[in-house]
N, C-alpha and C positions, 0 to 999 in steps of 0.2 A: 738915179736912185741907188744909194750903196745898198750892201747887205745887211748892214748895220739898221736902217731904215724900213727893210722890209720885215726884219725879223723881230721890229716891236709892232709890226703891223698885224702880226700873225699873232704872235706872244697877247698880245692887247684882244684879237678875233678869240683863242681860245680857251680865253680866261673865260670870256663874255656867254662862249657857245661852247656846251660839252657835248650838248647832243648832236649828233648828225642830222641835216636839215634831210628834206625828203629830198629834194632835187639831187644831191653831193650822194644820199642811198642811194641812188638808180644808178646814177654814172660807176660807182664802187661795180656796184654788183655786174654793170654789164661789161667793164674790164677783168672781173676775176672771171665772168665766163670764158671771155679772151684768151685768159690764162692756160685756164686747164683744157684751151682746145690744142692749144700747141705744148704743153707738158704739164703733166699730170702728177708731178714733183720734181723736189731739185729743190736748188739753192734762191731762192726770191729776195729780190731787194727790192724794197719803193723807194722811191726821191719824192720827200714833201709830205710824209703819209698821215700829216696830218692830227686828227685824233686816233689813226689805227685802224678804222672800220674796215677799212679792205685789207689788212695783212689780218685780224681777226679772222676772217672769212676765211684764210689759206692755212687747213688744218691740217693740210698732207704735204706743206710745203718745209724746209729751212728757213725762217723768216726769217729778214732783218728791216731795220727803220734808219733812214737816213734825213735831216732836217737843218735848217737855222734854225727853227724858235724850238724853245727850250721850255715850254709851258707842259705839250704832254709827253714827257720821259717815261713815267708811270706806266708799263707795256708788259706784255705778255709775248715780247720777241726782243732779238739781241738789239738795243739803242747805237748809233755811232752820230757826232753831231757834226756837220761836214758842211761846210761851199763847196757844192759843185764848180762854180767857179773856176778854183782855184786847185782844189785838189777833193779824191775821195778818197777818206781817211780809212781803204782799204788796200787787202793785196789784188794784185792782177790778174787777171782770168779765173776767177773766183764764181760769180755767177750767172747761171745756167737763164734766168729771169731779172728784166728791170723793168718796172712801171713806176711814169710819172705823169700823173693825172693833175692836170690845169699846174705844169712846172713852169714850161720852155719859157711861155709868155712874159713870165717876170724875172728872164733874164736879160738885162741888157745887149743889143746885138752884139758888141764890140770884144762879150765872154762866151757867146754862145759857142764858139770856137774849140776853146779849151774845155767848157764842160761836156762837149762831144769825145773830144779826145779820152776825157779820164772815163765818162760811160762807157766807150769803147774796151777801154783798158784794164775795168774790174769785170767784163762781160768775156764769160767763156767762147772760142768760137764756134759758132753754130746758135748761138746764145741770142735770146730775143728780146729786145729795147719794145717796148708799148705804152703808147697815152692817148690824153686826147691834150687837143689846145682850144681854144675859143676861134670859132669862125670868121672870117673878114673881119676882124674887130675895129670897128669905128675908135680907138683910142679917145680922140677927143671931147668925143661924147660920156666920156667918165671920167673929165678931168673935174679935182675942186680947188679949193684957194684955201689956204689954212691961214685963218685971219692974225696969225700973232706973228707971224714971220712974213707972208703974203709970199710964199711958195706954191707953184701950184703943181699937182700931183695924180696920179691916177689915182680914183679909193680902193683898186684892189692892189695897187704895187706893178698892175702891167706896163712892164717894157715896149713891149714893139707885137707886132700883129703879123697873123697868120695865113696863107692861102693854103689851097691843097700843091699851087705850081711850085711855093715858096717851099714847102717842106719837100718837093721830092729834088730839088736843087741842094736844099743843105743835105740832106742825105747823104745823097749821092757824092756829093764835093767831098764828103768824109768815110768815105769807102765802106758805108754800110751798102747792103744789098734790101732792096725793099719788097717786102710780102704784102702788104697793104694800104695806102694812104687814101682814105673815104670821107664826105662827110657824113653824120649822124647827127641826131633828132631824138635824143633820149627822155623819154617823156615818164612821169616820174609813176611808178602802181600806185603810189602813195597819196596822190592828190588826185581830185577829181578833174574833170575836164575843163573848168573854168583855169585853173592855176595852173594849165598845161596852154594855156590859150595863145599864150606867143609864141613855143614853140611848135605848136598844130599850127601855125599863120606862117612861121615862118618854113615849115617843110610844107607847104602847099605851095606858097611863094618858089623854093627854090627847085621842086619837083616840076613843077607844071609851068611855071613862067622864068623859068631860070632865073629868078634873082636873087644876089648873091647879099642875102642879107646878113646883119651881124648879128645872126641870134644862131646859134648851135653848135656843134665842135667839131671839129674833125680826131677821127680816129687813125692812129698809124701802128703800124707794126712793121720795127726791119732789125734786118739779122746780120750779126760780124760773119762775116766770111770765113 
């Protein structure tokens, strides 16, 4: 899947959705707690940020927003529109802070390479990289078939799937140093406990019976050297 492809995937989501759903609130909110446990300001970059809700939230931070789709521009922090990919349309050891929340997954394996490199390469050192990704993600279980072409496609644009062994391998292969890589079970204030129901099933599942299902995300946090 190019970038070209994801980014009317998005563009098309946030024409649709302005509002932030409750699920996508929690995760927000429990990444910027993330934030301000390891700095309390500084220069913040998100990759993917979305509608903004989490760089909104960073009122003691330098914010900036980095993205393909070009639907929410309209911000209240400095815009820059970039493939990580290929290149980040910034200078070098610039910031102190990056979070990319539900990114990696919808990079193809064959870039994730190079967008390590350039995160590395706009990240001060000492400087700290933080997200989450989707847990053992069953991929296939989210393919569809787009009936005019009869391509068939992940519906949210995911690449390739995540373990906790698989990210501290890539990590490490790229000379970050790793502070954290955990899963989590972010269950939303927002909704009651019926809409919380699969992920209450699935952190019982993987607490108590260890199985490694594909509902929740994992969280990381690692630092340039």
């Amino acid at each position: 899947m190019d970038a070209q492809f994801q980014k009317n995937i998005w563009n098309d989501y946030f024409k649709k959705n302005k509002i932030t759903d409750n699920f996508l609130k929690s995760r927000y909110e429990y990444l910027f707690k993330k934030l301000k446990n390891l700095k309390s300001t500084g220069r913040l970059l998100e990759i993917g940020y979305g509608n903004g809700y989490l760089l909104n939230l960073a009122k003691n931070y330098e914010v900036y927003g980095t993205d393909i789709c070009t639907t929410n521009n309209n911000q209240n922090f400095v815009i820059f529109n970039s493939d990580i990919t290929k290149k980040i349309n910034w200078e070098s050891n610039y910031f102190d802070l990056i979070v990319a929340s539900e990114v990696l997954e919808h990079i193809d394996k064959k870039k994730i390479p190079q967008s390590l490199i350039e995160i590395k390469r706009v990240l001060k050192k000492g400087g700290f990289f933080i997200g989450t990704v989707p847990l053992n993600e069953e991929l296939s279980s989210e393919m569809v078939l787009c009936p005019y072409c009869n391509k068939t496609f992940h519906k949210w644009g995911h690449e390739d799937s995540y373990s906790i062994d698989k990210l501290y391998k890539l990590f490490l292969q790229y000379g970050f140093e790793i502070i954290e890589i955990k899963p989590v079970f972010i269950f939303s204030k927002y909704n009651g406990l019926w809409k919380n129901k699969r992920l209450i099933y699935a952190y019982l599942n993987y607490y108590f019976f260890r199985n490694n299902l594909n509902s929740g995300n994992i969280y990381f946090c690692i630092k340039k050297k």
